[in-house]
Structure formats: structure tokens, C-alpha cells
N, C-alpha and C positions, 0 to 999 in steps of 0.2 A: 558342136563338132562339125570339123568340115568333110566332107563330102567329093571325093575327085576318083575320074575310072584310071587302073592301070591295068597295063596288058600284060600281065603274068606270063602269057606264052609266048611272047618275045622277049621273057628274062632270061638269063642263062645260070643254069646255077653252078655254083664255084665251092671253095672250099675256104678264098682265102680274104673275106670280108671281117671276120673276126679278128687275124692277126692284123689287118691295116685299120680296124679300130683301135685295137691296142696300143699300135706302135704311133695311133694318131693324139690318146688321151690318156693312155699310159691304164692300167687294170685295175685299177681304185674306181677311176671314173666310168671304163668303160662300163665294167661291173652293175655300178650306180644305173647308168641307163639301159641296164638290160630288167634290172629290177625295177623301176621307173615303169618300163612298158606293161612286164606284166603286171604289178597295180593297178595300171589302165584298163589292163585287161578282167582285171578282179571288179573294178569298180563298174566298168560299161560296157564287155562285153558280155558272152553269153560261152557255152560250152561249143557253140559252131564258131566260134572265133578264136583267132592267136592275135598276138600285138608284130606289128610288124616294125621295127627300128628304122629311122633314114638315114643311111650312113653319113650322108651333106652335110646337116642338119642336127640329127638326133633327136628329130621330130617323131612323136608315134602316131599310127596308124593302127586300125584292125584290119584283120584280113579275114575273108570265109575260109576255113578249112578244108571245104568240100571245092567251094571254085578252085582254091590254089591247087589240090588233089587233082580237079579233071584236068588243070590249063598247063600244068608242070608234070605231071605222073610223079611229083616226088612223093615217097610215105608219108605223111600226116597224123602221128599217132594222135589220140585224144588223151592219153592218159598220165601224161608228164607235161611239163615245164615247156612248152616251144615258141620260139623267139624266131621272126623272119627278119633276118638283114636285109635291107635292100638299097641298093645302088640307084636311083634313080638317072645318074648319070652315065654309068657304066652298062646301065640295064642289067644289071647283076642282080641275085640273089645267093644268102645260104640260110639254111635253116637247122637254131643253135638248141640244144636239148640242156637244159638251165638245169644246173644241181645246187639245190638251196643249201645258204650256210659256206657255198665256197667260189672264188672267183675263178675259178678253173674249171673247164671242159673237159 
């Protein structure tokens, strides 16, 4: 697994990285890679981590939950499903609340 810093606090977070997933891979597939990451996250990470999505790409990442928490003030529950989009380009961010069993938000 590879290893690279990103600056969360110059991400911006948005609302609308999910629908230009969508409208990029259509919601079968998007879907696929949202469940994709968190597997990843089942397999390697830990309860301090979420899977973080690359919208570019559809590469995944982990993310700390407590860095993303200080370097964004966004909420960060621990206790559900949580998917970080991220723009690497855009320097975007949103953070997706996954309800198993349905490809809908």
C-alpha cells in the first residue's frame, strides 16, 4: 500500500462530487466503487480510518478520521458507513454516508 501526504485543509468540501460520479459511471458502477472502498476499509483499515474514493481514478485510499475531523471541522461519525470523495484535482472533498443493500443516498 502506498503512502502519499494530502492537505485536507486546503480541500473545500462540496456537495456535488457524488452526482459527477454518477453522471461519470452511471450508479451501478458508481455504487461498485463506493462498496469497493469500504472492503478496503474492512480488510485494512482500523476503526480510526474511513476509505477515501479518487474521483480521477477510483483509486482508494484511507483517511484518519480524527486528522480529517481537525483539518476540515467536517463531522466524522464513527458509527455508520462513511466514504470520502476526493477531487484530487479540484481539491474537493464530500463525505458520503453509505446505506447498505441500496445504491441511493
Amino acid at each position: 500500500m502506498e503512502l502519499f501526504d494530502l492537505d485536507l485543509a486546503a480541500c473545500e468540501p462540496v456537495n456535488h462530487l457524488w452526482p459527477e460520479l454518477v453522471e461519470r459511471l452511471g450508479i451501478e458502477r458508481s455504487a461498485q466503487a463506493i462498496r469497493q472502498a469500504l472492503d478496503l476499509a474492512a480488510m485494512r483499515g482500523s476503526a480510526d480510518h474511513l476509505p477515501a474514493l479518487l474521483m480521477e481514478t477510483c483509486g482508494v485510499a484511507l483517511v484518519d478520521r480524527v486528522q480529517l475531523r481537525r483539518a476540515t471541522a467536517l463531522p466524522v461519525p464513527e458509527a455508520c458507513a462513511l466514504v470520502l470523495l476526493l477531487s484530487r484535482r479540484a481539491n474537493t472533498i464530500q463525505l458520503l454516508v453509505w446505506q447498505q443493500g441500496s445504491s441511493e443516498l
